[in-house]
Structure formats: structure tokens, C-alpha cells
N, C-alpha and C positions, 0 to 999 in steps of 0.2 A: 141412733142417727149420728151420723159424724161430722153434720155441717160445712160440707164443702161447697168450699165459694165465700163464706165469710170473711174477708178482706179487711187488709188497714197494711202501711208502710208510712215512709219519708219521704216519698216521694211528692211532687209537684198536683200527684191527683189525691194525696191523704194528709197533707201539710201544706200549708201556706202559714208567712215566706220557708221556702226551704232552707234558708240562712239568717237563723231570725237572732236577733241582737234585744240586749237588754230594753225593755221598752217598748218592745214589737207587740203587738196584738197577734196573738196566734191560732189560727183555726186548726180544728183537728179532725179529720171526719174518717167512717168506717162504713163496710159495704154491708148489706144483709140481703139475701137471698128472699125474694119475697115467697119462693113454695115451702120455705120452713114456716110460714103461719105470724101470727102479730107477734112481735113484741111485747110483753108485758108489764103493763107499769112504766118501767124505767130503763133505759139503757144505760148503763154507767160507766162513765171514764174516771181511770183510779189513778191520781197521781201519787207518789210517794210523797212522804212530808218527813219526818225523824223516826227511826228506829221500827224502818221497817213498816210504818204507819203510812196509810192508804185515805186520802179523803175523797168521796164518790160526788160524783158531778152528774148529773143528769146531762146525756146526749141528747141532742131535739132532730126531729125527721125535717131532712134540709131537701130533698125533691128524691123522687123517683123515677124507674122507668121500665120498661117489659118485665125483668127480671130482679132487678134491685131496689131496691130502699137503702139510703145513703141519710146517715145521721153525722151531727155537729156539736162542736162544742167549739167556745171561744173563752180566750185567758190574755193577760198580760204578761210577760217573759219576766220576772226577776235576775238575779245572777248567780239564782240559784240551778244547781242542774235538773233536768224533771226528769222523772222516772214515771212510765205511766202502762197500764194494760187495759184491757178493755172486759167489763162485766155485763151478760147477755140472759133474758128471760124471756122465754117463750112460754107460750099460753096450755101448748099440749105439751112440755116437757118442766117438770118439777126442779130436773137442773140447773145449776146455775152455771152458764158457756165462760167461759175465760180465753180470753186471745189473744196474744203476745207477739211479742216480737220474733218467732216463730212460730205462731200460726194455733191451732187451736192445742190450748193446752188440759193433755190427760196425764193425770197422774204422774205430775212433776212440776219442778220447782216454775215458777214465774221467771221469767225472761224480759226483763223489759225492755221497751222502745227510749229511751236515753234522748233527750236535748239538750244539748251543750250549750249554753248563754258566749254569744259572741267568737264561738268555735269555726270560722272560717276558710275555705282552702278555692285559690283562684279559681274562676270559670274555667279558664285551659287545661284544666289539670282534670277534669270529670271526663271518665272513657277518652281520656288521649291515648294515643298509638303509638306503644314505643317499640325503638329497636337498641338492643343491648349489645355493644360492642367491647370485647376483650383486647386492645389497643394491639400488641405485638401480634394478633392472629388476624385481622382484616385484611390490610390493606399497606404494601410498603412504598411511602411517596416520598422517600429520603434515604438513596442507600448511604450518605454519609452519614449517618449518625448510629447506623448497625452496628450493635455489639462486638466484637471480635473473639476467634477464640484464645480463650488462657487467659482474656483479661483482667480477670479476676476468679480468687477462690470463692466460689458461696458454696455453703454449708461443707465442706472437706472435698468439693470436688471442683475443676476449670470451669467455668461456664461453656458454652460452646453456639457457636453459627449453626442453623441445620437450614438447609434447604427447603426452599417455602411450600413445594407438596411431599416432602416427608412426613411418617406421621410422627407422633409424641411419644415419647419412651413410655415405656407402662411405669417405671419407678425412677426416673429423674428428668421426668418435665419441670420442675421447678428450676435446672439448669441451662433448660436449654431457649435459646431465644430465637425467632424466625425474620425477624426488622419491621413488624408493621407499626405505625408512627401516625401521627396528628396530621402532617402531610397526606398521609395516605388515606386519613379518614375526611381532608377536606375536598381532596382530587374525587372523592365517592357521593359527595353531598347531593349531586344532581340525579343519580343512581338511587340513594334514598328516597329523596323528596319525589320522584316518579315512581315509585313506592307507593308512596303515601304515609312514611314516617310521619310522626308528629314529634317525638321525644326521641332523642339517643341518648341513654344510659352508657355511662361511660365507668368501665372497672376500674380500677385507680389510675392515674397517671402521674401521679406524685414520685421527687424523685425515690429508688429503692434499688436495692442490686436483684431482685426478681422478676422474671417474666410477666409473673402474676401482681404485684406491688402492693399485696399484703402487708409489708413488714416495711413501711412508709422513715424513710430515709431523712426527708425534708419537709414537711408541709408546704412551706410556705414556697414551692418551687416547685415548676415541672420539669419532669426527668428529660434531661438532654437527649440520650436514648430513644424517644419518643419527637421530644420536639428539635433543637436547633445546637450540632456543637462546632462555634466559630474557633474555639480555643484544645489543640489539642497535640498530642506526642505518640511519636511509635515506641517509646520506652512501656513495656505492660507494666512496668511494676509504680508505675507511676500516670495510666492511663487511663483507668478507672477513675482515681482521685481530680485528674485535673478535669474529666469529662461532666463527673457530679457533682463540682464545688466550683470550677472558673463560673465567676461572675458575668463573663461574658455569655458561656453557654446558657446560666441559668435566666439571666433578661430575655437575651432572645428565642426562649423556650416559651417563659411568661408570652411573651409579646405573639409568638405562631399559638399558641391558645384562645388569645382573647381574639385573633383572627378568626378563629375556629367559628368561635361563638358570634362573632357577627358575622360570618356566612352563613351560620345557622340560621341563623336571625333571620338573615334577607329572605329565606325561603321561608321564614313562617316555622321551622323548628327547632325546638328546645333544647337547650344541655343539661344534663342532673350529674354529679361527680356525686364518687364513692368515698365515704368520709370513713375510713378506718380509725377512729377515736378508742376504742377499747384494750389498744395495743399499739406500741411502735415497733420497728425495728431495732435490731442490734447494732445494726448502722447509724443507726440515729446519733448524733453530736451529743443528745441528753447521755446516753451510754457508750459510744464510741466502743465497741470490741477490736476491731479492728484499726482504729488507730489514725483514722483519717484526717480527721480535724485537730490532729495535735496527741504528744505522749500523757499531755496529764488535764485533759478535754474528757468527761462524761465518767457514769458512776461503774463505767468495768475499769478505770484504771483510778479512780479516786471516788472512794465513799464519801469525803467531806463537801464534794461541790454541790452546790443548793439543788440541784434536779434532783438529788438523792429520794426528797421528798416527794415526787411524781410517781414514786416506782412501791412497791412493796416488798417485803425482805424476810425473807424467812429465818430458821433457828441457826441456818450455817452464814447468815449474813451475805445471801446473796439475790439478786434480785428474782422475784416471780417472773415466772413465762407462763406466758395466758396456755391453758393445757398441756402444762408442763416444756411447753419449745420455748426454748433459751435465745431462740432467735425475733420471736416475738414476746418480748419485756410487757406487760401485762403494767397499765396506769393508774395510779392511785388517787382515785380522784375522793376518796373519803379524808383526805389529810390535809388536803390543802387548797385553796379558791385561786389561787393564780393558776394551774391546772384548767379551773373552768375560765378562768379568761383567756389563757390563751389560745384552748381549741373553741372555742366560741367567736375570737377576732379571725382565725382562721377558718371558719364557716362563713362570716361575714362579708373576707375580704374575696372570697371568689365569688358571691353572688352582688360582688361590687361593680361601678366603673375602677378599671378598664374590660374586666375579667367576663361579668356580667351573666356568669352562669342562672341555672334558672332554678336552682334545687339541689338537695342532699339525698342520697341513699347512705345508711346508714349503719355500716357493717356491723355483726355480731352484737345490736344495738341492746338487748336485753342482758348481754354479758357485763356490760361498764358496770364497776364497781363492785363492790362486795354484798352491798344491801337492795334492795330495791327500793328503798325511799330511795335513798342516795340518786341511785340510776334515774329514777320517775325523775326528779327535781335538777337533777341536771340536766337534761335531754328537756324539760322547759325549759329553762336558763338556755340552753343552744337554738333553742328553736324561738325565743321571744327575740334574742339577739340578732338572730337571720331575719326574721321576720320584718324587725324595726328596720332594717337596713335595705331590705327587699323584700316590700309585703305582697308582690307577684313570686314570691318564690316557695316552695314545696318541702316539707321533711318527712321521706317515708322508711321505714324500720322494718331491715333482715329480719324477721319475725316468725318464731313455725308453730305460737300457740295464740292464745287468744291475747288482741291486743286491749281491750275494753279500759284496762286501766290506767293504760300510759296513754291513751286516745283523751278519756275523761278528763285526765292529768293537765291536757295542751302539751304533753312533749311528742307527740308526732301526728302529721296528719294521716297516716296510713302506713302498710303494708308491702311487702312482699309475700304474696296473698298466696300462701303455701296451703293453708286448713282451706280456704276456700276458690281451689283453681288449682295446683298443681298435683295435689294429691288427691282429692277426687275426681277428679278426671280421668287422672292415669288409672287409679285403681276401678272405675268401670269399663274404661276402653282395654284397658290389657291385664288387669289383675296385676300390676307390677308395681313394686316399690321403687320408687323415684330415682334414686343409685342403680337400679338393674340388681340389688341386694336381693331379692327376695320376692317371690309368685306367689300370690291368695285366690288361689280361683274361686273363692266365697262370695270374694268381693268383683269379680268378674262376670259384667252385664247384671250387679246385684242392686237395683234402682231404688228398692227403700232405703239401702245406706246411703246410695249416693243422695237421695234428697232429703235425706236426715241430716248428713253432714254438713249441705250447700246451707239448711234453713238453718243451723246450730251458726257455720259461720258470719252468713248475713246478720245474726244475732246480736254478734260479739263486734258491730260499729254503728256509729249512726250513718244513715246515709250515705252522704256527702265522701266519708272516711271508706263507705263499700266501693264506692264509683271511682275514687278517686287508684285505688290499690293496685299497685301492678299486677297481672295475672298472667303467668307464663305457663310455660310446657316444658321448655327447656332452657338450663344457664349454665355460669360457667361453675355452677356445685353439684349438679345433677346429669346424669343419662339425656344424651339427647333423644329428642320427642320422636323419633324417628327410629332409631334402635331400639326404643322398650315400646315402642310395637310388634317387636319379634318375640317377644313373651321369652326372653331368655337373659338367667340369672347368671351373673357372669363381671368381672372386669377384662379391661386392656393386658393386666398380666397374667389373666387365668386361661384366654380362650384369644387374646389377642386381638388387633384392631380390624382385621379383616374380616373378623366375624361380626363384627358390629354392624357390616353392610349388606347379610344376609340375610334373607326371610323377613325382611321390613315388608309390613301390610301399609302399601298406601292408602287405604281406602277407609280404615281406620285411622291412619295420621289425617289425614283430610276432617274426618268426624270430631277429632281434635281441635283444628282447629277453627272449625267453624262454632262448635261450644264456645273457645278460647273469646271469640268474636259476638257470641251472643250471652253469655253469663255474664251477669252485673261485675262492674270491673274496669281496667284501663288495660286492653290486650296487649303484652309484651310479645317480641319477635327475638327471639338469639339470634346473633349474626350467622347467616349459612343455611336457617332453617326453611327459609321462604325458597331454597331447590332442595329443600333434604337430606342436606347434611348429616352423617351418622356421626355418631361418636358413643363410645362407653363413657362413664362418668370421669371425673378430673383424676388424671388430666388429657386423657382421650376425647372428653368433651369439648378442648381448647383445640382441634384441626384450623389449621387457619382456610380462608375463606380459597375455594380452587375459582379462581378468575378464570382460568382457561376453561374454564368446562360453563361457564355462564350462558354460551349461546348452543348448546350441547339440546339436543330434542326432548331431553327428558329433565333437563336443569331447567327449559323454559316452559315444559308444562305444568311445572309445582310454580313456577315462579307468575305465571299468568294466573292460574287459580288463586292464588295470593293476594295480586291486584284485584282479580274480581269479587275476592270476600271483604277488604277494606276499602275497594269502591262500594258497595252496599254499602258496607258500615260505615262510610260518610251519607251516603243518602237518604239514611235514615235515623235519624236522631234520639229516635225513642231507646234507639241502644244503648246510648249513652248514660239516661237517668229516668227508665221507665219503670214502670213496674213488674213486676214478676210473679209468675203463679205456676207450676206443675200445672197441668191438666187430664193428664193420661199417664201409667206405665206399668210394667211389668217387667217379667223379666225379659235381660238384651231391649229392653224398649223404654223413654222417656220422652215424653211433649212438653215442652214448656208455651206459654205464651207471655210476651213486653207488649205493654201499651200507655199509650198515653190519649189526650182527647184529641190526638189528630189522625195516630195511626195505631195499627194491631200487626205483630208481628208470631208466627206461631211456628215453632220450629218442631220438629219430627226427626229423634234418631231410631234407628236400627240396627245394632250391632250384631244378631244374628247369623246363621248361615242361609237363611231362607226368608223368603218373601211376610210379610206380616198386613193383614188387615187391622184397620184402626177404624175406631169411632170416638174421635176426640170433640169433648165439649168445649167449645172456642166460645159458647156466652159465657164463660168464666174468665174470658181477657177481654169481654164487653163490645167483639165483634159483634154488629149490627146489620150489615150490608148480608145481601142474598147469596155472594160468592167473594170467593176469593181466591188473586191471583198467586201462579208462584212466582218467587224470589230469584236463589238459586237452590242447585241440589247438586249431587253426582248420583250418576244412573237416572230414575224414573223420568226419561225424557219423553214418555208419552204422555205426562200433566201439562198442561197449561194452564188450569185451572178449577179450581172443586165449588159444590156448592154446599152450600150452609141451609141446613134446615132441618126446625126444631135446635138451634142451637152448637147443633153440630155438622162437623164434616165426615164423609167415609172413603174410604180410600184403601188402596194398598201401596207397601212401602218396599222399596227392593229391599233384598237381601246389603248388609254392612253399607248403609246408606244414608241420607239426610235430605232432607226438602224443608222449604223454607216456603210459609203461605204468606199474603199481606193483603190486609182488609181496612178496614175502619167502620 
């Protein structure tokens, strides 16, 4: 017997309070399927104590009902962390059931459910809706402040102007710039927010001589480039420097920022800047290669100047580049604490007045430093520092493995939720590796992995840290979501960007993203993706956004579908922090159902070529009602509604389809 249906999570129906603090009384409760027979004896709740040591609590039967038995237990929260799983005896089985933080555990290690004492992340930030924008590729609302060509060398070659629907060179997009700017992302704000944005992610905008702004110039300034140049010369060899260092440019770049962010504001949406701390530029004044801030300014023309100690130095005496690129100087944050103070003031100062951003995403966040204490202990120290200064504000971390221990730690409240959202997804919707690197048809329509992977990743956060974590399809490091539904392995320089826009399965992109929308999570949007956007991965993935094609018949039917999967998902709130159970699958086929005690929500894919009958058990997401309506779907437009009985619904599902049921 495999005990399906025995239940327990963090959520609002398995814990009270959900955000519990030192002090708190805390309830715990678990579900039990009442056709598995009594209980025996005891039901035990195991919290961890030292070394690994487990102390058993007797659960007590807190009420029932058709199909469940729901037991309790109650404790006081120390500020200690709890660690706890769940021990189960049944009357006709001699085993002893174990159930974790993924679900019932056979023959393998305990997983446990993690309570963090006083581990906090604001209300707005659970299942908000972001949209991520790559600043130079949106929107240009300032042609004065466009680059120009020759204005400067980066990396041995001119930079250069390209016209805004060209596409991206396959091997020196990092040269090339198209003008979209802060202006242009504020003239779009009304465009979003009818949308239904909640959050724009914004890729760096600090000053930097890259497109991209990786290799961060200035911290404490935004790039003229981007925002506002009052001060400025047709001499190139001197046009660059006065663009990214006049003080005039750089205030009123400041100042169209903190605009940004209070017209965000007024509609009700957030900003998160990208905090590239694990690296600077070569530009940078700490190291000056180029010469900008003076002949004997930073440690490429003088090793004696005090920054020398921010940097790392190898056997030839010359500074580390984070993966060996000498353009990105790689910070040493094991040598010295002025280091942490001052990218910590500069965390600070943008989620301050005037600036008033609302959060940190946190580049290459596991790479800072050399140790991982080191990295853990500072990434607190940045995030108690943000925090103390704006405790409405958010820090989530570039992250592609389990985050469990810097989460524990307090140095991030979450993710960029790659283990659980963009790599299982992709690999059951198209068998494809997230770069378009690489096809596993193993793992295509292969639904044990995929809900092995999803229950391993919800594992590895509490809560709060699941709901809160961005969950995309596509960004500016990856294949857009839309091209690696061609199931074709391939870059921009191997097959070209034209191919990118061929043999896209819309019908599958769509099944994407209504997962994207119903897996626990904060659903991200890449700019372009809500009409479909193609692109091969970076830096094909960087297309800038085609405005002219916005009112185009096939840009507004992705673009209307869009609105009507994050209108649901405003309408219904269980998305946001409900609970979660598989209920059905096989192969090409997965059911989930979210619920909470108001609504039940049951979602149904179909990846196949052909039509599929289901009989999913919906009394395992605590549907009670005789029927239930549908949601949305694409295709099966002869449903309006199924009934429920004996616990289940029956049906058939199109072929590469989804429907969505709701009950309560």
C-alpha cells in the first residue's frame, strides 16, 4: 500500500501562523485518509533536537470529515530552527509510515519540513507577478542618450548603434547597443500594469560600458546611457568619459530612476534591481584599466592603492577575473569588512528615500567569495542591512542548486527557482535543456521525474521562500520559452536567428505557461514573451521588444491569452499560497490540484498527440461540491463543466492541451 492522500505542508491549511516568530504558539496538523484503517497508538510528530536526535510528540485527532482524519499538535516557537517529519501506525500494517517534506518517505534519507524562528518575507512578495526587463532591449524613450558608434573600445572592438528590429550578432552582442533606456521603460508603465505586472525586474542599470551591465562601472550611479546625459562632447575620444562620470549626467540619471520607481509605485508595481556584487568591472575606478578616472586611479595602474585589498591576486601579481575574464575583476570579500560595508550601504541606499526600490536580485549569488561560510555570512550581513533600512524589501539569489542552507542562514529570502520551474518544466514540455544545448527525450512527457524533481525542489525551502521565488520559462541567460519548443539543439551562431522562429509549438508554449501560473512560485514574464518572442539563448535571447508588430493578429492573440491566464490568477488566490498535491499521471499526462478552505483548483495537462481519458481523484485536493466548473483551457471547448462522483471526475482531454476545473 502506498498511502496516497496522506498530506501535511506550510501552508495556511498545515501550519498556523504561517510566519511564526519567537514566542508564537504553533499548530501543526497532517491529513490521514480514513479508508487506510485506524491509527494506532500514536501518531508522532518528530522534531529534531541535537545530533541528529528526534523527540516524538503525540499528534491528537483534531476533527474529521468524509474522507479525512486531520490530526494536531501544539508547541511554543524558541529561536531555535525546527526540523520535523511525521511518524504513522496503522492497525493492518506493521510499518512504520514516515512523511516528509516530500511526501511519503521509502527508502531514503528524511527531508525535513524546516521552521525558521522570525524568518520573514513581506506579504507582496508571495506569488507576485513579475516582468523582467533587459533595459537596452524594451523600449527607447530618450534618443539623446543613445550610444554612438566608435564611442568607445570594449573588449578590442568599437561598440556600435544597431537598429532597433535588427537582430543580435551571434558572437558580439556584448558590443552592440540598441537605445532602450528608463524613459522608455516609464513611457511602457501603463502597457504593463494593463498587464497585470506586479514586479519589473530590472537587469542592471548601473553605470558600465556593456549592453548587458555585468561588469558594473559605478554602483553608486545610474548609467547615463539609460537615464539622462545633460553634459556632453562630439570629441569620441573623450565622450564616453564625460557621459559616465559628469556629475551632472550622473544626478539626473539618479533623479529619472527614483521617477521610475514612484510611477511604479502609483500603479501598485514594484522594482527589484540586479545586484552584481561578486564581481566588478574593469571600468570600475577600484581598477581603472582603461584610464578613466585618472593615470594612477585603481589597481591596473597601481597595486599600492587601498582597493588593492577588494580584489584577489594571483602567483603573477595580477588581479583574478571571476572565470578567468579580466574584464570582470572577481571581489574579495574574505580579506577585508569594509568590502562588506560598502556593497551593503549600496544595497541600502537604492532601497532608500529617494530611490525607494523594493528589493535585490542577486547575481552569481553562490559564487561571492572563496568559502561558503564566508559567502553564507555575508549575504546575511547584506540582507540584515537592507532589511533594517527597508523591511518591505526582498533579497532573492541567481541560484541552480538547492538553496536550504543560505535560506536557513537569513541571507536570502528565495530564488531564482531554476530546480524547481524552469528546468522541469522545460524538460517535460519539450525534452530540452534550457540553453537549446541539448535534447533528452527520456525526460519528455516523463511525469515521474517531473514530480520527483518539483516534490525534491519544494523540499529544499520553507514555505514562504517556495512562494515567494521567481519562476520563469525564459530570461536573459537562457533559450527563450518559445524557441525550445521546437525541440531544436542549436545556437544563434550555429543555425542562426532565423531558425529560432521556426517550428515553435504554440500549444505547448501555452501549457508552459499556464504551469508557470499554477506551480507554487511568483510567475516571471521576460520581456516579449506575453506575443512570443523567439530567440536562441544569450545573446539571441536579448531581441529587443518589436512595438511595431504589438497590434499585429497574432502578437494580440498570445498577448490576450496572457491577460486571461494572470486575470484568473488574480482571481484566485489559492494560487498564490495554497496547497499542492499531484493527483493523476502517466506518461505525456500530469493533474495537479491547489486548495485552500475557500477554493479547489485542478489543473489537467496533456502533452500528447491524441486525445486522453482521465479519472482523476479530486477528493485528494478536498473537493466536496457535486460538480465542477471549468476555469480556462485551450481546445476542449465542449466542457463547461464535469461532475464529481465517488470523489472523482471523468473526462476527456484534447490532444497538447490543458483545462483548468474549480470547485470547493
Amino acid at each position: 500500500m502506498n498511502y496516497f492522500g496522506i498530506y501535511s505542508d506550510q501552508s495556511e491549511n498545515f501550519l498556523m501562523p504561517v510566519n511564526p516568530k519567537v514566542g508564537d504558539e504553533i499548530t501543526i496538523k497532517i491529513r490521514i485518509p480514513k479508508k487506510y484503517g485506524k491509527v494506532k497508538g500514536r501518531l508522532n510528530f518528530l522534531v529534531q533536537k541535537h545530533h541528529n536526535k528526534y523527540k516524538h510528540t503525540v499528534m491528537h485527532l483534531e476533527k474529521e470529515d468524509e474522507y479525512f482524519k486531520y490530526f494536531s499538535t501544539k508547541f511554543k516557537l524558541t529561536e531555535r530552527i525546527i526540523r520535523y517529519h511525521f511518524e504513522i501506525h496503522f492497525e493492518n500494517d506493521n510499518r512504520t509510515i514516515k512523511y516528509d517534506s516530500r511526501g511519503i518517505v521509502e527508502h531514503r534519507h528524511v527531508e525535513d519540513f524546516i521552521i525558521i524562528p522570525n524568518f520573514e518575507v513581506p506579504e507582496w512578495s508571495i506569488g507576485a507577478i513579475y516582468y523582467q526587463i533587459f533595459p537596452d532591449r524594451f523600449n527607447n524613450g530618450d534618443k539623446t542618450n543613445d550610444p554612438v558608434d566608435g564611442e568607445y573600445i570594449y573588449d578590442g572592438e568599437k561598440i556600435r548603434k544597431k537598429e532597433w528590429n535588427e537582430y543580435p550578432h551571434p558572437t558580439k552582442g556584448h558590443t552592440e547597443f540598441y537605445g532602450g533606456d528608463i524613459q522608455g521603460i516609464i513611457d511602457k508603465l501603463d502597457y504593463l500594469k494593463e498587464l497585470g505586472i506586479e514586479v519589473i525586474y530590472l537587469n542592471p542599470i548601473f553605470v558600465s560600458p556593456s549592453p548587458h551591465k555585468y561588469d558594473t562601472q559605478d554602483y553608486e550611479h545610474i548609467d547615463p546611457h539609460l537615464g539622462v546625459i545633460v553634459e556632453d562632447t562630439e570629441d569620441l575620444t573623450e565622450k564616453y568619459k564625460i557621459r559616465t562620470t559628469s556629475k551632472k549626467n550622473l544626478e539626473a540619471s539618479d533623479k529619472l530612476f527614483a521617477k521610475l520607481v514612484e510611477e511604479a509605485h502609483k500603479r501598485n508595481i514594484k522594482i527589484i534591481l540586479d545586484g552584481v556584487f561578486n564581481h566588478c568591472g574593469s571600468y570600475h575606478k577600484w581598477v581603472n584599466e582603461y584610464k578613466i578616472y585618472g593615470e594612477d586611479v585603481g589597481v591596473a595602474n597601481n597595486k599600492e592603492v587601498p582597493e588593492s585589498e577588494y580584489f584577489y591576486w594571483d602567483k603573477n601579481n595580477e588581479y583574478e577575473g571571476w572565470w578567468g575574464y579580466k574584464s570582470l575583476p572577481k571581489l574579495n570579500y574574505d580579506k577585508t569588512l569594509l568590502l562588506w560595508k560598502y556593497i551593503s550601504q549600496i544595497g541600502e541606499k537604492w532601497v532608500s528615500y529617494p530611490y525607494n526600490a523594493d528589493g535585490w536580485r542577486l547575481d552569481v549569488a553562490r559564487d561571492l567569495g572563496k568559502t561558503k561560510q564566508v559567502n553564507k555570512n555575508f549575504w546575511k550581513y547584506f540582507r540584515t542591512i537592507v532589511k533594517r533600512k527597508n523591511p518591505e524589501s526582498i533579497i532573492f539569489a541567481e541560484d541552480y542548486e538547492s538553496p536550504k542552507e543560505w535560506i536557513e542562514n537569513l541571507s536570502w529570502d528565495g530564488i531564482m527557482n531554476y530546480i524547481g520551474a524552469m528546468d522541469p518544466i522545460s524538460y517535460f514540455l519539450t525534452g530540452m535543456e534550457k540553453h537549446n544545448d541539448d535534447y533528452k527525450p527520456e525526460l519528455l512527457g516523463n511525469s515521474e521525474w517531473f514530480i520527483e524533481q518539483l516534490r525534491w525542489a519544494w523540499s529544499q525551502m520553507p514555505m514562504n521562500s517556495k512562494y515567494l521565488s521567481m519562476n520563469q520559462l525564459s530570461n536573459h541567460d537562457h533559450s527563450r520559452w518559445a524557441t525550445r519548443t521546437t525541440k531544436k539543439v542549436g545556437r544563434s551562431y550555429s543555425l542562426g536567428p532565423e531558425e529560432a522562429e521556426k517550428g515553435i509549438d504554440w500549444d505547448i508554449f501555452k501549457i508552459g505557461i499556464i504551469m508557470l501560473f499554477t506551480l507554487p512560485g511568483s510567475p516571471g514574464i521576460y520581456y516579449g514573451d506575453e506575443i512570443g518572442l523567439p530567440g536562441w539563448t544569450d545573446p539571441d535571447n536579448r531581441r529587443t521588444f518589436p512595438w511595431d508588430k504589438l497590434k499585429e493578429k497574432e502578437s494580440q492573440e498570445k498577448l490576450n491569452f496572457f491577460k486571461e491566464v494572470i486575470d484568473f490568477y488574480k482571481k484566485h488566490p489559492v494560487l498564490r499560497n495554497g496547497s499542492i498535491e499531484f493527483l493523476k499521471w502517466e506518461k505525456d499526462f500530469v493533474s495537479y490540484g491547489i486548495w485552500n478552505n475557500d477554493e479547489k483548483i485542478v489543473v489537467i495537462v496533456n502533452i500528447s498527440d491524441k486525445d486522453k481519458d482521465f479519472e482523476i481523484p479530486v477528493w485528494l485536493c478536498e473537493v466536496k461540491e457535486k460538480k465542477m466548473k471549468k476555469g480556462i483551457s485551450i481546445k476542449n471547448n465542449e466542457i463547461d463543466e464535469i461532475n464529481v462522483e465517488n470523489g472523482s471526475i471523468k473526462g476527456t482531454i484534447n490532444k497538447k492541451s490543458f483545462i483548468i476545473f474549480l470547485g470547493k
